[in-house]
N, C-alpha and C positions, 0 to 999 in steps of 0.2 A: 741573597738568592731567593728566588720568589718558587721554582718547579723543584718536583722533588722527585725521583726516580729510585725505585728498592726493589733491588733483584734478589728472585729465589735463585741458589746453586746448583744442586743435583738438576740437572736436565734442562736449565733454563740457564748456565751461563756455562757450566761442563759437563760432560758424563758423570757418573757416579763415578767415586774413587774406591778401586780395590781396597787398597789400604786404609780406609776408611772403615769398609765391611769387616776387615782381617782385626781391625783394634778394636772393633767393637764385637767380637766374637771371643778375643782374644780377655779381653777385660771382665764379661760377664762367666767366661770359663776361669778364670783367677778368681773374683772377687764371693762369685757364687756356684761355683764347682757344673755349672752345666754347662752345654754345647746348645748355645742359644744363636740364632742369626737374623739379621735385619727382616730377611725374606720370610721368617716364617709367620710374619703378622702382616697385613697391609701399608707399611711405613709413606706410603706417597703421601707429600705435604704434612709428615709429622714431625717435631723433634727428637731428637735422639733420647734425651728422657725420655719420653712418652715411648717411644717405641721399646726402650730397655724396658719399662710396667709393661707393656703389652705380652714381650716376650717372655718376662719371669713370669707374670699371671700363668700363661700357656701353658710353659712349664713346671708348675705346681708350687712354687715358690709363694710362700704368706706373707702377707701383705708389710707385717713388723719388720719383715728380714730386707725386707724390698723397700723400704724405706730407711732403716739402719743405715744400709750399706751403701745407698744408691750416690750416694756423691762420693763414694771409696769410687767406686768404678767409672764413674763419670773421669775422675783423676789417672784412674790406670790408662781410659781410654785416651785419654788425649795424651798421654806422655809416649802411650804407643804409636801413637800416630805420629807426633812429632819425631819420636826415632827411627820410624820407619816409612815415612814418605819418599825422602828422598831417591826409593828404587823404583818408582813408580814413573810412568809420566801422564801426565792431567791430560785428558784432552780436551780443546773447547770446542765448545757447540758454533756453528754456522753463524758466521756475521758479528758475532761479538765483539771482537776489538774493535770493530769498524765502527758497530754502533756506541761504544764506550766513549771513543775518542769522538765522534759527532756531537754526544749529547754535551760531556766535558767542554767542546770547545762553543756549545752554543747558552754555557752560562748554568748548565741545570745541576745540581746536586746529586751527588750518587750515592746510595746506602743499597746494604745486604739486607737480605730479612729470609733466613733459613731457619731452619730445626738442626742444623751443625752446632755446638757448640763452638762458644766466642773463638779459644784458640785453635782447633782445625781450620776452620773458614779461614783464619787471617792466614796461618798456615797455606793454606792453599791460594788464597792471593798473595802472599809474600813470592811462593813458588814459580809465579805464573809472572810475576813483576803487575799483576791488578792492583797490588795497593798504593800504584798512582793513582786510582779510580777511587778503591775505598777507604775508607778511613773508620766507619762508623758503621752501627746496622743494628738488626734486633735479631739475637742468637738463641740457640736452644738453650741455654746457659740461662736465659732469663726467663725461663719457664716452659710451661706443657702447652698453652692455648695459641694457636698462631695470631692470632687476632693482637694478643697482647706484646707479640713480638713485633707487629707492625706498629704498636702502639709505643713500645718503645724504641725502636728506631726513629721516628718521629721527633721524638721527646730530645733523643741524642741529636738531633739535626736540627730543634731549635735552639741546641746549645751552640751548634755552628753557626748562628746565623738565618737562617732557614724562616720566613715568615709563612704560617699552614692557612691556607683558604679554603674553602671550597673547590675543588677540583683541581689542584695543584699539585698533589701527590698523585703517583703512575706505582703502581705494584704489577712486577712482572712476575710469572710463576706459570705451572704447566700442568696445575691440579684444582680440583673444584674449592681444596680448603685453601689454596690464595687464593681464590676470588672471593670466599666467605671471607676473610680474615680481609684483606682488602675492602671490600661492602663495609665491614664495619667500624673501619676507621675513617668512612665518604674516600674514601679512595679510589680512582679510576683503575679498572682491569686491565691487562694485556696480556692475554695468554699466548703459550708456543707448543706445537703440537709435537715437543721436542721428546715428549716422557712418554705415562703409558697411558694418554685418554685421548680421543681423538678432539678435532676442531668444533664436531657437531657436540662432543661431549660436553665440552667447554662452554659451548655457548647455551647450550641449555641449561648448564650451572649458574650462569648469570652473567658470564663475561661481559665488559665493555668492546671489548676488540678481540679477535682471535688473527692471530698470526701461524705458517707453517712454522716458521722458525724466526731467526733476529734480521736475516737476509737483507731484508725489505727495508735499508735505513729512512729512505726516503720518508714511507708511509707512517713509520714510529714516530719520524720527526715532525710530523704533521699531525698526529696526535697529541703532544707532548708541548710543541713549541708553538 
């Protein structure tokens, strides 16, 4: 497969998951006794690491203790989530299956590249029946830099197969840090004005392409293909 296609989640392929917020609130109050929340730092386009430093920093928590523990709670969090998704239901964003199944059937390769941690994300496409789509991606699991999360994704996709050119990877996302992170792997942009920055935001960050949403399969595929 010669096109490579890596979708951000929160807001670019679902809504953001309750359950998500609850075990990651739920984990940083077990592991390190505060009442810490995604929302109380700027989380758009970050890992879930990164944002648990953002959040203990905030909260007063030193740096030893935040690093000690920080893969204890990384662990609580995903076991919390894995126990407690099931009462939730996922919603997805506008157009997505439609475009899944389009890109699938015209040959193109699909990879994840979020700041979710490896097992939430699969978690959540298991849930959803997506993981006929994915298989692979670059998770918050594999670090704090988005940039290196598109870069391993990448990496996992020329283990499938996957031959990298110049403009043959499409990074989808709904924040100025995929478009960085994208840029710096020569990857073409596609943003969705599906989160919290508008289209003109987007395109002043640097986007290749600005989209309201995935709607338009048409026009993606005519980017892409």
């Amino acid at each position: 497969m010669n096109k490579l296609a890596l979708f951000d989640i929160d807001h670019t392929l679902l809504k953001p998951s309750k359950v998500h917020h609850e075990s990651f609130e739920y984990a940083l109050r077990e592991v390190y006794g505060i009442k810490g929340k995604m929302h109380d730092v700027n989380a758009h386009g970050l890992s879930d690491r990164l944002i648990a430093i953002k959040v203990l920093k905030m909260h007063g928590v030193k740096n030893n203790l935040i690093r000690k523990n920080l893969d204890k709670a990384m662990k609580v969090m995903q076991e919390y989530y894995s126990k407690n998704m099931r009462k939730e239901k996922l919603i997805v964003e506008p157009g997505v299956k439609k475009l899944l199944d389009a890109l699938q059937k015209k040959g193109v390769m699909l990879g994840l590249i979020t700041g979710n941690l490896q097992s939430i994300a699969m978690d959540k496409m298991r849930h959803l029946g997506f993981d006929k789509y994915f298989k692979f991606g670059g998770f918050g699991s594999d670090g704090t830099k988005r940039k290196d999360l598109v870069k391993a994704a990448i990496k996992r996709a020329k283990l499938c197969g996957f031959k990298k050119k110049i403009k043959n990877v499409f990074v989808f996302g709904d924040t100025p840090v995929d478009i960085s992170a994208g840029k710096a792997n020569k990857a073409v942009t596609l943003t969705v004005g599906t989160g919290h920055y508008s289209l003109f935001r987007l395109k002043k960050a640097g986007a290749d392409f600005e989209f309201r949403d995935l709607t338009d399969t048409k026009k993606i595929l005519d980017v892409i293909v």
